[in-house]
N, C-alpha and C positions, 0 to 999 in steps of 0.2 A: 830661333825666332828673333826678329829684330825689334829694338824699342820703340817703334812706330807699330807693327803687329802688336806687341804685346799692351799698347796704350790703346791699340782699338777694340783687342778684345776685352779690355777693365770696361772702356766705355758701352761695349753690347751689356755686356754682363749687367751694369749699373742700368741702362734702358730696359731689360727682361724687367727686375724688380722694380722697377717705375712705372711701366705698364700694368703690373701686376698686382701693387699697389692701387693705383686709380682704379684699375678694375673692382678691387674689393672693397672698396670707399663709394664706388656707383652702385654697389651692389649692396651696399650697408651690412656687410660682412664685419668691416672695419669702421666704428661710429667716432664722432668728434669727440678728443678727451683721450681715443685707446694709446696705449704708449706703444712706440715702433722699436723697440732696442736693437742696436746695433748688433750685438751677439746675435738674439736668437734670426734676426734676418740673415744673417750669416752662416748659420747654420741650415735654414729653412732653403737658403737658394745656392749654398754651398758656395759662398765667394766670403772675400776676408773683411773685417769689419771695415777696411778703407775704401771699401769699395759698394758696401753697403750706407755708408756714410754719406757717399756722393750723389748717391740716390736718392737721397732722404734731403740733401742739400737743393737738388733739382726739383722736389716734389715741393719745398719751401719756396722756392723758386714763385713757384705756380699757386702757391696761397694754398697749397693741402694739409702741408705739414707744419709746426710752430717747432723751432728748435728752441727750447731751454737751458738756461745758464748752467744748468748741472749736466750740459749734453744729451741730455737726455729728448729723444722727437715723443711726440706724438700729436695724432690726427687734430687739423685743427680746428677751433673751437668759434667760427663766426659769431659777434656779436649779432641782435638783431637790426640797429640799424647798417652793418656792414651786409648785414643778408640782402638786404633789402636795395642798397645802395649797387651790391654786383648786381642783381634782376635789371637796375636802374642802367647800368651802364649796357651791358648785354644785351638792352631792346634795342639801344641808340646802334650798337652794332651789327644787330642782326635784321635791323631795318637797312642798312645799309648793304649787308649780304644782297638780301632780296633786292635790293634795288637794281643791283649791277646784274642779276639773276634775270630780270623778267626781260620776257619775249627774248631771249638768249640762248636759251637751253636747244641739246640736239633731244631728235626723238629718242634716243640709248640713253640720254642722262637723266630727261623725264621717266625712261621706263623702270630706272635704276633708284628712281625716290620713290614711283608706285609701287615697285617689288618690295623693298624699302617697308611701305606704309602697310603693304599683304603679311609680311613678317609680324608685325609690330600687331595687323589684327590676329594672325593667328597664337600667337601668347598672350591673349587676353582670358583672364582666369588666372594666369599664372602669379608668381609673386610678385610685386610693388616694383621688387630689385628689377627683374625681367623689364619690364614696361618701361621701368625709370631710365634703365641702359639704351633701349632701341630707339625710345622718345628721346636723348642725348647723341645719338650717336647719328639721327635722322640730322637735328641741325652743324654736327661738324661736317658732316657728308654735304650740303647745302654749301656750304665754307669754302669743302676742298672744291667744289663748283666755278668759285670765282678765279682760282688758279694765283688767290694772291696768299703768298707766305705768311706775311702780315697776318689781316684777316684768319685766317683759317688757324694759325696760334694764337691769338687773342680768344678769339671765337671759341676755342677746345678749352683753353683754360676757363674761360668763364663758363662753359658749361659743366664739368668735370665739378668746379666749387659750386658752381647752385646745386648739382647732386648733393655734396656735403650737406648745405644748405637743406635739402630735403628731409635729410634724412635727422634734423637736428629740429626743425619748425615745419612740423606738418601734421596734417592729415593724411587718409588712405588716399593712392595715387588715383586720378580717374583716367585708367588708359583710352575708355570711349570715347573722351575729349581731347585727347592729343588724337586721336588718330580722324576723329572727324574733321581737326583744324589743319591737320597735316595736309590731308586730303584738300582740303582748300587751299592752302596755299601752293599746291601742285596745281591747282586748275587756272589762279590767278597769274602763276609763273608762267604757265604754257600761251594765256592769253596775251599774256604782254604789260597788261596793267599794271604801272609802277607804284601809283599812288596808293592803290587797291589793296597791291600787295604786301608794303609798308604798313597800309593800318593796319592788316591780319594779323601781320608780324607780332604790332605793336599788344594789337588784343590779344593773343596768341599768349605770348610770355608774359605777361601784363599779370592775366587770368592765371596762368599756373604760380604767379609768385602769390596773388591773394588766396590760391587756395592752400598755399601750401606753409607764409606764415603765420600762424595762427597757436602752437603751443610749443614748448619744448619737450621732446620726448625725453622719454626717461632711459640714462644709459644700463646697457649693458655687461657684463663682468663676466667676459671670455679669453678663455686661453691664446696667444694670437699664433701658435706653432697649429696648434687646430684650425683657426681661422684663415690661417694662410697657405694650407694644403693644397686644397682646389686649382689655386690661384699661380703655385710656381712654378704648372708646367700650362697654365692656360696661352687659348691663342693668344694672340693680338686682337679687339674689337674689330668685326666686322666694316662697321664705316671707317676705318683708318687702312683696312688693307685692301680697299678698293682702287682702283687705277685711276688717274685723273682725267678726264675728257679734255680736248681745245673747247672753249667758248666759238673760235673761229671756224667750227665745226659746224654749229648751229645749224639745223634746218628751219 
């Protein structure tokens, strides 16, 4: 194996447990506060604590993880004006998603947010976690839409931390209401209306930040080799391993 091979494979290995990760932090498997140690991720996803390290350096990256001065990570612990502050910045971004979005779309990429939004109603009932994910992973798929790099990283990370965010200042999730807003702003996309669909945007995530802070829950005290079982042969999120469509497509 050569040291370009073997630098790539440290690097999948390190993306496995970073997806893997964020997964169980949307899914409040893993609450702000848990500690990540280096060993037992190492042992959990069977790769070496330096490569477990770079993982946990990436997810800091992205504002999930808080590295402390005794090395030691774990999940991190948004203040409430910081919560408040990413929903803030997040609208301003994801008004702009939709902006580049309306009257754009082809009929496969519109059918690909209604299937999308049929998902999202048919796990209704289910856990918070369920709802919180599909409801997150409808607007990175809206992201990968605009085929801009930018965006569509910006966009993931700030969604991925208001999950955090959720799961540290809220109440129960209302999936009725994302799925009825979602649903709207697929009708305003298809029509074209840019302004229209900017204020949706706006009241959209506006709405899910006041309903969501409102208390801090109370954590947790779980084992994370149990916690991160599920997780370290899970897919990849549905909205990330979808294909990207041309805009120049458009019908």
């Amino acid at each position: 194996m050569t040291r370009d091979e073997a630098g790539s494979g440290a690097s999948d290995k390190a993306g496995t447990i970073c997806r893997a990760l964020r997964r169980a932090i949307i899914e409040r498997a893993l609450e702000p506060g848990a500690a990540l140690p280096e060993d037992a991720l190492g042992e959990r996803f069977g790769v070496s604590r330096t490569i477990a390290r770079h993982a946990l350096g990436q997810l800091a990256a992205e504002g999930l993880v808080e590295l402390r001065r005794n090395r030691t990570a774990v999940v991190a612990t948004p203040s409430w004006q910081e919560a408040r502050d990413t929903f803030d910045i997040r609208i301003e971004l994801e008004r702009l998603v939709v902006r580049q979005l309306a009257g754009r779309l082809s009929k496969a990429q519109l059918a690909t947010l209604r299937g999308h939004v049929d998902a999202e109603d048919a796990a209704r009932g289910e856990s918070d976690a369920v709802s919180i994910r599909l409801a997150t992973e409808f607007h990175i798929l809206l992201a990968q839409m605009t085929e801009s790099p930018i965006l569509t990283r910006y966009v993931s990370e700030l969604a991925y931390r208001c999950c955090l965010i959720l799961s540290l200042y809220s109440r129960p999730h209302s999936s009725e209401c994302a799925i009825n807003e979602h649903s709207l702003l697929i009708d305003a996309l298809e029509s074209g209306d840019a302004e229209t669909v900017m204020k949706l945007m706006h009241h959209h995530l506006d709405s899910v930040a006041e309903r969501a802070l409102v208390a801090q829950a109370k954590p947790r005290e779980r084992d994370i080799m149990a916690i991160l079982a599920p997780y370290a042969e899970a897919p990849q999120p549905a909205a990330k391993a979808r294909g990207k469509r041309s805009l120049k497509a458009a019908g």
